[in-house]
MARZADO-839196 format. One line per 2 residues: number of its first residue (from 1); their letters; for each residue x, y, z of N, C-alpha, C, CB. Coordinates in Angstrom, 2 decimals. Glycine has a CB too. Layout:
# MARZADO-839196
NUM> A> X/Y/Z/X/Y/Z/X/Y/Z/X/Y/Z | ...
This chain:
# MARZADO-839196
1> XX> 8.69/-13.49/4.94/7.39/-12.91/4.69/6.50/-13.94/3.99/7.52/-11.61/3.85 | 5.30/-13.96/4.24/4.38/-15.06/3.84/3.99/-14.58/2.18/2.90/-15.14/5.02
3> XX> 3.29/-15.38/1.74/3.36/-14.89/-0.07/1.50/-13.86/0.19/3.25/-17.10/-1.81 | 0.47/-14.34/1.11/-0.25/-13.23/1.51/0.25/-11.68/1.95/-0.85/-13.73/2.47
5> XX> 1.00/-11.78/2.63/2.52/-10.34/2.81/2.35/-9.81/1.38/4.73/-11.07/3.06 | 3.50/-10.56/0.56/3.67/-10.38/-0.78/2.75/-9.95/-1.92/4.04/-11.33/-1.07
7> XX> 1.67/-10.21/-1.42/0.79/-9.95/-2.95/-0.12/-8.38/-2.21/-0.73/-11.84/-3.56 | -0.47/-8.69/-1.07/-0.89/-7.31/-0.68/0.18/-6.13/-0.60/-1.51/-7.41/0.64
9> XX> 1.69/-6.81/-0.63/2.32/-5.42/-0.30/2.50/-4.85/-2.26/4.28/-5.69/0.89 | 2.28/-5.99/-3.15/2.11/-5.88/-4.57/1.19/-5.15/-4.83/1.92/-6.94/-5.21
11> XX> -0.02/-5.27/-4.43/-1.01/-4.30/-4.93/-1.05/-2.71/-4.09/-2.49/-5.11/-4.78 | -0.24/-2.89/-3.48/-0.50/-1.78/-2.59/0.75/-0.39/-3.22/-0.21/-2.45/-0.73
13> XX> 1.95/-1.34/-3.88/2.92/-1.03/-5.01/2.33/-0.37/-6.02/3.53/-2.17/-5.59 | 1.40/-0.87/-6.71/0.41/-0.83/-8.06/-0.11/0.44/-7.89/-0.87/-2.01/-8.20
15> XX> -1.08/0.66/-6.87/-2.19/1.72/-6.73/-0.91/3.15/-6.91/-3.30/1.55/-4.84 | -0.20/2.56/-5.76/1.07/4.16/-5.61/1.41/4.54/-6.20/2.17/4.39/-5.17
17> XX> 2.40/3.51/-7.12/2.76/3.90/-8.07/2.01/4.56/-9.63/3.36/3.01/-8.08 | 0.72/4.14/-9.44/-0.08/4.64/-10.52/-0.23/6.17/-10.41/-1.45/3.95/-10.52
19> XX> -0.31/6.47/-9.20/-0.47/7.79/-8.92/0.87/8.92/-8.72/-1.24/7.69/-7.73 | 1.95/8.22/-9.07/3.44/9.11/-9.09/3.45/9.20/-10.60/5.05/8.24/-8.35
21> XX> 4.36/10.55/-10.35/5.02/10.66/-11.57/6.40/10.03/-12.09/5.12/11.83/-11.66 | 7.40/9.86/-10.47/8.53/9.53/-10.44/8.57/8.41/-9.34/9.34/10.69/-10.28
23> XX> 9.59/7.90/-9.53/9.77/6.37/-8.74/10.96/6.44/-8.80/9.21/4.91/-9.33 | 12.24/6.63/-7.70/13.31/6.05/-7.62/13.78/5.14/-7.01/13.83/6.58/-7.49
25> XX> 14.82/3.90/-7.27/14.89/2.70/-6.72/16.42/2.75/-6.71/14.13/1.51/-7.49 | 16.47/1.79/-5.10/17.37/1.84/-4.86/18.38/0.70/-3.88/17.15/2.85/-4.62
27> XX> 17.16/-0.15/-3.88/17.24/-1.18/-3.15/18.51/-2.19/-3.73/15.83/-1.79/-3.13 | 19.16/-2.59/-2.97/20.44/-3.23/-3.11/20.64/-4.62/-1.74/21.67/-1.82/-2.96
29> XX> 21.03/-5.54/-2.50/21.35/-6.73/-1.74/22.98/-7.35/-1.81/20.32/-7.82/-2.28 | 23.87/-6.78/-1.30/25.49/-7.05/-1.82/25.67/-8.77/-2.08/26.79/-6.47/-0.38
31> XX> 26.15/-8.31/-3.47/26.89/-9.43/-3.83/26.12/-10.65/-4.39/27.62/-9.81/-2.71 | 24.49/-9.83/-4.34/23.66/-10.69/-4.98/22.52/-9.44/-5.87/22.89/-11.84/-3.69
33> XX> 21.98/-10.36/-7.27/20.71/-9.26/-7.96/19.87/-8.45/-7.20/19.61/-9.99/-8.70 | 19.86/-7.17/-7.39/18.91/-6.23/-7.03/17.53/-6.81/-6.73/18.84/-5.26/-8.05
35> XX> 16.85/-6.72/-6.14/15.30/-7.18/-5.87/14.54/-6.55/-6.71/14.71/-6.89/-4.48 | 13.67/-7.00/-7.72/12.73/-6.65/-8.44/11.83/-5.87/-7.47/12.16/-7.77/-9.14
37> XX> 11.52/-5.13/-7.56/10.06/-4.19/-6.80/8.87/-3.74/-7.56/10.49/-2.74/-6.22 | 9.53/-3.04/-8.85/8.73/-2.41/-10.15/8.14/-3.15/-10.70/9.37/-1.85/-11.14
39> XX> 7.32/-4.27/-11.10/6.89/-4.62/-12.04/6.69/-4.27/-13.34/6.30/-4.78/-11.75 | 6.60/-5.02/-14.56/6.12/-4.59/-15.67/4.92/-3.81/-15.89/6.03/-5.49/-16.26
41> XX> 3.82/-4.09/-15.07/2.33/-4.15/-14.73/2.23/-2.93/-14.17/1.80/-5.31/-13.76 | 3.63/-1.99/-12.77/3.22/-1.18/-12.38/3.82/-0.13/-13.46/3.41/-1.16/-11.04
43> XX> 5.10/-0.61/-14.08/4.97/0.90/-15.27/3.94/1.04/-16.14/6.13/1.04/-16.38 | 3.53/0.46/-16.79/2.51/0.03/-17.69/1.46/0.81/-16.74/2.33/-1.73/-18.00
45> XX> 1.32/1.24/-15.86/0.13/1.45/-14.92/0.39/3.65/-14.59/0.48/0.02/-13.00 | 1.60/3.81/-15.21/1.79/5.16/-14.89/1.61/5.68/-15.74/2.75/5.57/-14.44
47> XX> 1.30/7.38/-15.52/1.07/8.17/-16.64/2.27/8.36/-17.68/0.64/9.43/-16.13 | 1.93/9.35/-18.70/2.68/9.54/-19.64/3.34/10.77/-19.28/2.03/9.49/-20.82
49> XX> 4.84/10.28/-19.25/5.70/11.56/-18.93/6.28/10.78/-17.28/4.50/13.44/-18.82 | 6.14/9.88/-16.78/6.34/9.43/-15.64/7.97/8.88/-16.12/5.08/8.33/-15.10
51> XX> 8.25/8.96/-14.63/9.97/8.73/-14.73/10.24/7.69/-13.78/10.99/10.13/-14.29 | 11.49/6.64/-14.20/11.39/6.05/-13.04/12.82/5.94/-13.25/10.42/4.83/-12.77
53> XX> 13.61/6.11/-11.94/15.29/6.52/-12.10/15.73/5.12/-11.31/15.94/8.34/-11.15 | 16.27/3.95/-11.61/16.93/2.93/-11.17/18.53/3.27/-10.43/16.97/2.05/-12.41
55> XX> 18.74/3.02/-9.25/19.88/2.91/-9.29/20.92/1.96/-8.48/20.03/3.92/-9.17 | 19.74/0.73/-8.66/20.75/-0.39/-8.81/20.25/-1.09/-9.71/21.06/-1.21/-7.67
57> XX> 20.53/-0.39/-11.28/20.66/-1.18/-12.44/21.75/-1.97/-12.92/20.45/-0.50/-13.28 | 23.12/-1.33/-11.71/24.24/-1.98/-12.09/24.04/-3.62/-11.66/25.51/-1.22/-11.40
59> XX> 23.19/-3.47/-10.81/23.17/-5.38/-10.02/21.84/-5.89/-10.71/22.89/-5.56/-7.72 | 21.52/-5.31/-11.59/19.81/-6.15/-12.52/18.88/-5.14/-12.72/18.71/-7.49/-11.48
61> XX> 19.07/-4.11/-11.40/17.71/-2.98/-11.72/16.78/-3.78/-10.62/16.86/-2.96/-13.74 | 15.93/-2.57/-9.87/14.78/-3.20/-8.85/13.19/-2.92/-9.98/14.73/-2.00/-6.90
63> XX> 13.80/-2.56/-11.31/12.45/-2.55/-11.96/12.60/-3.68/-13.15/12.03/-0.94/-12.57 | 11.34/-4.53/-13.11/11.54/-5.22/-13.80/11.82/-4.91/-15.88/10.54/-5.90/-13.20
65> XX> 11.67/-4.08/-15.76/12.11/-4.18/-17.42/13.69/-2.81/-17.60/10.17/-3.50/-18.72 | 14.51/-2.86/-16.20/15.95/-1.73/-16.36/16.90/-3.18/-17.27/16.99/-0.99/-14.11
67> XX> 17.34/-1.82/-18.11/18.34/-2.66/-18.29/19.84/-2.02/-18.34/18.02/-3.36/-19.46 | 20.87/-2.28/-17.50/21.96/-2.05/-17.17/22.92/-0.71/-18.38/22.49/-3.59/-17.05
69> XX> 22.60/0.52/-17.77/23.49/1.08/-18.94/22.69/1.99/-20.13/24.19/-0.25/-19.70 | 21.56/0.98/-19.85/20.59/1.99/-20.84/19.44/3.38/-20.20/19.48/0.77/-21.65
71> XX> 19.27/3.85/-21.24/17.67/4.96/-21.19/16.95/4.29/-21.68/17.43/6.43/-21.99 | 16.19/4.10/-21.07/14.94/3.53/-22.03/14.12/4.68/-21.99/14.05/2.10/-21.48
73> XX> 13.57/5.19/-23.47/12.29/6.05/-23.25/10.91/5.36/-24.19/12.69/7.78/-23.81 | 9.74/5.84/-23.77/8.84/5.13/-24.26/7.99/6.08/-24.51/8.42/4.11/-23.55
């Protein structure tokens, strides 16, 4: 995918996610780190009370701030 791909399919991430309450992830690559998808930028971008359920935190998390094992609440 070209990095033009990439940044439009980024903002297009952003807007959506601003407008959910919940986000589950699930994206998995065997035998290598989970793919970041979430940004910092798009939680930071959701309402209050928004959930976002990782579940391949065991391989890194596809959101950038999971961390393996934990709850994070904010």
């Amino acid at each position: 995918m070209t990095d033009e791909f990439r940044r439009k399919q980024a903002e297009l991430m952003l807007t959506t996610i601003a407008k959910n309450d919940i986000v589950i992830c699930t994206a998995l690559v065997m035998g290598r780190r989970a793919p970041v998808i979430v940004t910092r930028a798009m939680v930071e971008s959701m309402k209050a009370g928004s959930v976002i359920v990782d579940l391949a935190s065991d391989a890194g998390g596809n959101c950038e701030l999971t961390k393996p094992g934990v709850a994070i609440t904010t």
